[in-house]
N, C-alpha and C positions, 0 to 999 in steps of 0.2 A: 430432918429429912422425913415429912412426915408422905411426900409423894412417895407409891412403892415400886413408880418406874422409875423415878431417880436410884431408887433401893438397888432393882435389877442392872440399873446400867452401871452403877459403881459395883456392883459384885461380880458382872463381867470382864468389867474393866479388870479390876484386880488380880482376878483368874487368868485375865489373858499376860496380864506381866508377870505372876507368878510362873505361867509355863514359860515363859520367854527365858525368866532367868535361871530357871532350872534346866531347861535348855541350853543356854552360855555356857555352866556350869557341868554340865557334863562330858563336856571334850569333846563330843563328837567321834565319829569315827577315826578309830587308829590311823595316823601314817605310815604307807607303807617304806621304809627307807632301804635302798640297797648298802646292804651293809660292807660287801667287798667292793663295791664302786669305791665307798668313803674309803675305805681302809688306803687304798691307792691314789685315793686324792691327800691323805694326810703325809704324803709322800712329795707332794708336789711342791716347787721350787718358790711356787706365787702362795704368797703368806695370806691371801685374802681366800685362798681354796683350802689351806689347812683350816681357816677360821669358821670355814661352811662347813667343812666335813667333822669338826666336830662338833659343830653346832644340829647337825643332823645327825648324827651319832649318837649326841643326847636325846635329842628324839625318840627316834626308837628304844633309850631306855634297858632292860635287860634284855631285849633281843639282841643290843649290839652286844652283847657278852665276845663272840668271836673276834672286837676289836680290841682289847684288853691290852695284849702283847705289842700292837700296835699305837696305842695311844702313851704308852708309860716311858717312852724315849721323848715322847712329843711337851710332855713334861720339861723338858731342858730345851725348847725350842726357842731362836733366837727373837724370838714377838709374843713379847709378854702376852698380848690377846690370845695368841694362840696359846702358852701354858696353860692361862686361866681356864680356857673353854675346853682343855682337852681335861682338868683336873673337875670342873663343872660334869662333862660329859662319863666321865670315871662315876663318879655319884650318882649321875642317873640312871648307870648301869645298876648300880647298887651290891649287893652281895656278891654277885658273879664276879664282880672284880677285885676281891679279896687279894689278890695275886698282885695289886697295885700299891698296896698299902706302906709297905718299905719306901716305892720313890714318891708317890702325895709325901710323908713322911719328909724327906729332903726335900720337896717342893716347897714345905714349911719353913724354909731358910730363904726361899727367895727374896731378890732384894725391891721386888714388888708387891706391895701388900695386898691388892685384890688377887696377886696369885694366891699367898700364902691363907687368907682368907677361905679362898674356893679349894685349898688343898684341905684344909683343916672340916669345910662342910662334907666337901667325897670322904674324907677317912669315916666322919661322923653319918655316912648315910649307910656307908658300904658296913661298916662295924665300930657299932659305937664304942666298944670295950676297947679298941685300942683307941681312942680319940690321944689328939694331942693339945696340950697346952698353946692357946694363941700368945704370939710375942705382947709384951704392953703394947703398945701403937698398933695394933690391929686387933678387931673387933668384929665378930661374925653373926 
């Protein structure tokens, strides 16, 4: 390349997808989620609104710390999608849900293994010290 407009057009080029992807890469701005909306949708009868609310739950991450006491019955809900996402959304809380770690704990006996799975990641986000031992046939 010995042209040095080809030079500058390739180093704009580059520059412009480097910020693009550093741009992807940074998330963007926070979502804001109402966290008592979710809490009272994970209550609800239709299995495909408990799998939203805790799928926006995890979302916001340790903000939803106030769902805590509400997601760890949801743990033993009859739609394994739903254990999973509520044991997913426990971890994205992360430390704040320390207070879950006994039922993740017994989640690890489910007899679904992407629960038992996503229970064994939440223990490991929330505190890794008390991690638990995955059964043989499930792999995290």
């Amino acid at each position: 390349m010995k042209n040095p407009r080809c030079k500058n057009i390739l180093a704009l080029i580059s520059g412009l997808l480097l910020a693009v992807f550093i741009a992807g890469c940074s998330g963007g701005p926070k979502e804001t989620v109402n966290v008592q909306a979710e809490i009272q949708n994970l209550k609800s009868a239709d299995a495909d609104a408990r799998q939203k609310a805790c799928v926006e739950l995890a979302k916001a991450g340790p903000d939803a710390a106030p769902a805590v006491q509400s997601l760890i019955p949801v743990l033993k809900d009859s739609d394994s999608l739903v254990r999973r996402l509520a044991a997913y959304a426990l971890g994205q809380i992360g430390p704040k849900a320390k207070e879950a770690i006994p039922a993740l704990k017994e989640a690890g006996n489910d007899n679904d293994r992407d629960v038992v799975s996503a229970a064994i990641n939440a223990i490991n986000a929330i505190d890794p010290s008390a991690a638990i031992k995955p059964p043989p046939n499930v792999s995290n």
